[in-house]
DRENTORTI-67091 format. One record per atom (N, C-alpha, C, O): residue in one letter; x, y, z. Coordinates in steps of 0.1 Angstrom, whole numbers, padded with zeros to 4 digits, always signed. Example, Ala and Ser with C-alpha at 12.3 -4.5 7.8 and 13.67 -1.06 7.14 Angstrom:
BEGIN
A+0132-0057+0078A+0123-0045+0078A+0132-0033+0078A+0142-0033+0085S+0128-0022+0071S+0137-0011+0071S+0129+0000+0079S+0134+0011+0080
***
This chain:
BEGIN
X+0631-0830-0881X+0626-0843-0879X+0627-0851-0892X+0624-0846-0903X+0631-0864-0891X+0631-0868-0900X+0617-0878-0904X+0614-0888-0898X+0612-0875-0915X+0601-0882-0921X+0602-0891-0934X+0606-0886-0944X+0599-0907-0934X+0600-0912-0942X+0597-0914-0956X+0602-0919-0966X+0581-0906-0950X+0575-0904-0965X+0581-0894-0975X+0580-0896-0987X+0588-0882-0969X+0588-0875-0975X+0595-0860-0966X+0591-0853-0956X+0609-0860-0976X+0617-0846-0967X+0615-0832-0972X+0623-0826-0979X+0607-0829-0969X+0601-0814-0977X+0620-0804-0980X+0623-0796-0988X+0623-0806-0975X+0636-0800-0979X+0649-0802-0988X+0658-0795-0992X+0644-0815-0988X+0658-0824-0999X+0651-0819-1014X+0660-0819-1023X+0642-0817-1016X+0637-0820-1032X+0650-0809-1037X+0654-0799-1032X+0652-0816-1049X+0662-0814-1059X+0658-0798-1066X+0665-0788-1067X+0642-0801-1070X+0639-0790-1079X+0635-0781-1071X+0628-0771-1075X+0639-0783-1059X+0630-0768-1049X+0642-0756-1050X+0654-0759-1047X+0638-0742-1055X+0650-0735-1054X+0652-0723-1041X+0641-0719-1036X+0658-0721-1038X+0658-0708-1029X+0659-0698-1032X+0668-0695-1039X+0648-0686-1028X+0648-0676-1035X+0657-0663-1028X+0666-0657-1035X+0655-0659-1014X+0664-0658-1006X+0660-0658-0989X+0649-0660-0985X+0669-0654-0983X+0669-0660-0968X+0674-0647-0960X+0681-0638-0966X+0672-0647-0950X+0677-0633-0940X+0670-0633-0929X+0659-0638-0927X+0679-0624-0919X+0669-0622-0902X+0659-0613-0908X+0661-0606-0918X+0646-0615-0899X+0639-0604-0898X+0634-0607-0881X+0635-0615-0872X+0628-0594-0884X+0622-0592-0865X+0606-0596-0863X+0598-0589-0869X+0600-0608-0855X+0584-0611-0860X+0581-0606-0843X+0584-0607-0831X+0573-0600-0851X+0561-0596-0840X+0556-0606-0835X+0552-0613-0844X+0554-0611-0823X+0547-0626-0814X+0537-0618-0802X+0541-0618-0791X+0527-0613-0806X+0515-0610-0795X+0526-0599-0785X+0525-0588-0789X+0534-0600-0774X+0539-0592-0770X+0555-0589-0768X+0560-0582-0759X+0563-0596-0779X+0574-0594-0777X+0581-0595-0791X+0577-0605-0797X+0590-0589-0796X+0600-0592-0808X+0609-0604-0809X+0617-0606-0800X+0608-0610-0816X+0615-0625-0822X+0625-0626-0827X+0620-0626-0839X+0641-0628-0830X+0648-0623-0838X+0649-0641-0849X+0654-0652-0848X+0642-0634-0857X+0643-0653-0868X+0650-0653-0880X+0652-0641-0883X+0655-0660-0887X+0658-0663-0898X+0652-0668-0908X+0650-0680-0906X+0646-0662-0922X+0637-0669-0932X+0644-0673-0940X+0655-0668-0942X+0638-0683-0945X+0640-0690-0964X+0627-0688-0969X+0616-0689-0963X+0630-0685-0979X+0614-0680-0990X+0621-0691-1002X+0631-0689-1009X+0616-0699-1002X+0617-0709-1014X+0604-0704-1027X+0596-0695-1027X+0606-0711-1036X+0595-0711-1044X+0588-0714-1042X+0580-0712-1051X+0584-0723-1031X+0567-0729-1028X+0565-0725-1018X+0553-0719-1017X+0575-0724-1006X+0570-0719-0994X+0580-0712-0985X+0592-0715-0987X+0574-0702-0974X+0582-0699-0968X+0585-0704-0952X+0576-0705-0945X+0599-0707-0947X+0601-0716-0936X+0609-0706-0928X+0619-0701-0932X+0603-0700-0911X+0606-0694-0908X+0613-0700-0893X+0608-0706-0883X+0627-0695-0895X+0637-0707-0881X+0637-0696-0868X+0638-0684-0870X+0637-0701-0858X+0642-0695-0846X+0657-0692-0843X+0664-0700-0836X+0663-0680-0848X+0678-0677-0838X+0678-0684-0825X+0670-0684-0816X+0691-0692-0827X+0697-0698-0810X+0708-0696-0808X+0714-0706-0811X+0717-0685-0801X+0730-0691-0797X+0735-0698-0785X+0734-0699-0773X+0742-0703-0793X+0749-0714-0785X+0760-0709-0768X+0771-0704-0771X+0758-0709-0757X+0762-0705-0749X+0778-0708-0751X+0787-0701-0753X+0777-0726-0751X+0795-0732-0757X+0799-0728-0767X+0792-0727-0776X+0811-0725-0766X+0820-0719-0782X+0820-0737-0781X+0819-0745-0772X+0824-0737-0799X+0832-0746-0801X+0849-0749-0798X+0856-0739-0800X+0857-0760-0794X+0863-0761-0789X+0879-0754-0800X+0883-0756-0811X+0883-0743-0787X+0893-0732-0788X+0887-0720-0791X+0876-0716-0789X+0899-0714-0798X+0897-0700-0799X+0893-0699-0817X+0885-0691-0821X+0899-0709-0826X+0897-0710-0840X+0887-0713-0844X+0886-0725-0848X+0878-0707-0845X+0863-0710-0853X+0863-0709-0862X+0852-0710-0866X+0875-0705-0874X+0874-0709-0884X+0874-0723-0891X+0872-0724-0903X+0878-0735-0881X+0879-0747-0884X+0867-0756-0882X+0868-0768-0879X+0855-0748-0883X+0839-0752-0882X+0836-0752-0894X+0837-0742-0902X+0831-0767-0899X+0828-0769-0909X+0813-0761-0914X+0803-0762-0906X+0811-0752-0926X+0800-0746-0930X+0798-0746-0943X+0807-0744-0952X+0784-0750-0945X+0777-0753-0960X+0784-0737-0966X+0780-0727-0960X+0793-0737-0978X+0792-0726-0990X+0786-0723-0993X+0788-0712-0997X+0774-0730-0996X+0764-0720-1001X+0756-0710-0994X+0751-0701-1000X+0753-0711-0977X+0746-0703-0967X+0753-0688-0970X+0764-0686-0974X+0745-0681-0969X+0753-0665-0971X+0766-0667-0957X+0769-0675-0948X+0771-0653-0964X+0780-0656-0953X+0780-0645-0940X+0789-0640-0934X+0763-0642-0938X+0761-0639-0927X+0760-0645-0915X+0765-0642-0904X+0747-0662-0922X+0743-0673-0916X+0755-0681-0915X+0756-0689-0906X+0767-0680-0924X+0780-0686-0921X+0786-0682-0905X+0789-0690-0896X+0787-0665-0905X+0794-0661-0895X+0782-0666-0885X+0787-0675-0877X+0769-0664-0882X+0764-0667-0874X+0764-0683-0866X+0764-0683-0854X+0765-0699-0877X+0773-0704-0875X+0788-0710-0866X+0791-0718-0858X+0792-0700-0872X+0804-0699-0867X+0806-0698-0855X+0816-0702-0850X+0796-0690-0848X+0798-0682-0833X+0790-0692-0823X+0787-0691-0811X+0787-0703-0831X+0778-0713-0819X+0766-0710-0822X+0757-0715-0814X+0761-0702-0833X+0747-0704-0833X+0741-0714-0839X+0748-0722-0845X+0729-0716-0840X+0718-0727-0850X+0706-0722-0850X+0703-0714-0841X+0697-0725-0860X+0682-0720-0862X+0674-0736-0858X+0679-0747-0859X+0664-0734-0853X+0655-0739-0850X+0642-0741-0857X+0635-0733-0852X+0634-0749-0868X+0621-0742-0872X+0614-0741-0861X+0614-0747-0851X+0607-0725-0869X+0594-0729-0859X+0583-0727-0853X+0579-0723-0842X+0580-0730-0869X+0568-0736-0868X+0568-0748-0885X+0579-0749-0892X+0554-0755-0890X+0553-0758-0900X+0551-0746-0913X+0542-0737-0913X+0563-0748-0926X+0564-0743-0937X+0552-0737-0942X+0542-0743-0943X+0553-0723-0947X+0539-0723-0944X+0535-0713-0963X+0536-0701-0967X+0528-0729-0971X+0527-0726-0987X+0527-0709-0991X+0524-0700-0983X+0529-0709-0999X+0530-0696-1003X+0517-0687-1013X+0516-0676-1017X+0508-0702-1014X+0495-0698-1021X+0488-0697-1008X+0476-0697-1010X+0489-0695-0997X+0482-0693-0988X+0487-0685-0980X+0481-0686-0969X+0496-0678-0982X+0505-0663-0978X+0499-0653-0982X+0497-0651-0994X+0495-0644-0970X+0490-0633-0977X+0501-0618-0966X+0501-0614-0955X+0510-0614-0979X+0516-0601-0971X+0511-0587-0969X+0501-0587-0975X+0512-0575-0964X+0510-0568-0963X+0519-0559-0958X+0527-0563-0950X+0519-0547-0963X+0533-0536-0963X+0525-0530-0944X+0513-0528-0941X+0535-0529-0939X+0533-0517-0920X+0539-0506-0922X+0546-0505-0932X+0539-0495-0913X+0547-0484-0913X+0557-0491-0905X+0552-0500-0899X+0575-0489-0902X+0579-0492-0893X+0575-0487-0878X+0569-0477-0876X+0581-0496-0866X+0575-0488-0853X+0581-0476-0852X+0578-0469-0842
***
């Protein structure tokens, strides 16, 4: 969305610290999302693929930010996009905790 006051994402001095899928537990079902862990906060997106390829068989001619890993590149590439989703959520008010895996 775009907000006039203020694009929590453009700021210049915001750095990224790093980004990757993880699997979120949601009450009764597995999530497959994509995070950014910035230095202030972390913003957690919804995996979506895209059912339409883009038009042909060359998806290499899909324009993609260089800097995204080139996981989120390939993923890209295949018709996918992230979604947020939910609001960014500060990191002074993050509290983690280590699980056994299932």
């Amino acid at each position: 969305r775009e907000n006039s006051s203020e694009n929590i994402l453009s700021s210049a001095n915001r750095l990224l610290l790093h980004e990757g899928r993880l699997m979120l537990a949601e009450s009764t079902r597995l999530l497959d999302v994509y995070v950014f862990l910035f230095e202030d906060f972390l913003l957690i997106t919804k995996i979506k693929r895209n059912k339409k390829k883009y038009g042909g068989s060359d998806t290499s001619l899909i324009p993609v930010c260089p800097s995204l890993t080139p996981e989120l590149q390939s993923f890209i590439r295949e018709g996918g996009f992230c979604t947020v989703l939910d609001q960014p959520i500060p990191l002074d008010r993050l509290i983690l905790k280590n699980v056994e895996p299932i």
